[in-house]
C-alpha positions, 0 to 999 in steps of 0.5 A: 522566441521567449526564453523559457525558466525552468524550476527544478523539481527538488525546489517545488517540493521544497516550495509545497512540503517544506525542506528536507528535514522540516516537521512539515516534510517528514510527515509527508514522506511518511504519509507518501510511503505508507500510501506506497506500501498501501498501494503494492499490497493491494497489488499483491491481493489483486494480483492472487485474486485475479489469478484465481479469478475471483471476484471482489464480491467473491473475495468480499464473501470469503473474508466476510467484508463487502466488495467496497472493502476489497476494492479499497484494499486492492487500489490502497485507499484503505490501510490495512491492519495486520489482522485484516491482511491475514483474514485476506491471504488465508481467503486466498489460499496464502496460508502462510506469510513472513515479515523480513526485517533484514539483519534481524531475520524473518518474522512468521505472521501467519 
């Protein structure tokens, strides 16, 4: 039987986006935590849509946006701007949200 060589994961990352602390790898595990937080809010607008069992057309229709747009939203291909999230949550019944930037306390956004 041949002997397998395994290369540990932490080397191929640093072998695609550069080591840790490079220019190269800080952009991105920015680009890689925007596209997370991207993602769960979009979970988080499916999630209140589904519960209320609209659909993304129906969705679309409340805050004025095609059903592409809240598709893109939910699956977190699309950013989301601040102004953008509010017009989605308060269509969905959310009427009020807060940003909570721990030590520094909680901030109203709507």
């Amino acid at each position: 039987m041949a002997k397998m060589n395994f290369t540990p994961a932490d080397k191929l990352i640093d072998d695609v986006w550069g080591k840790v602390g490079t220019p190269e790898r800080d952009a991105m595990e920015a680009q890689l935590k925007e596209e997370m937080q991207a993602y769960f809010v979009g979970e988080a607008i499916k999630k209140a849509r589904l519960k209320q069992n609209l659909t993304q057309e129906e969705l679309g229709e409340r805050v004025g946006v095609k059903r592409s747009q809240i598709c893109k939203l939910e699956s977190g291909k699309s950013s989301i701007t601040l102004s953008t999230m509010s017009r989605v949550f308060k269509a969905l019944g959310i009427a009020t949200a807060t940003l909570d930037l721990g030590i520094a306390g909680k901030v109203a956004l709507w």
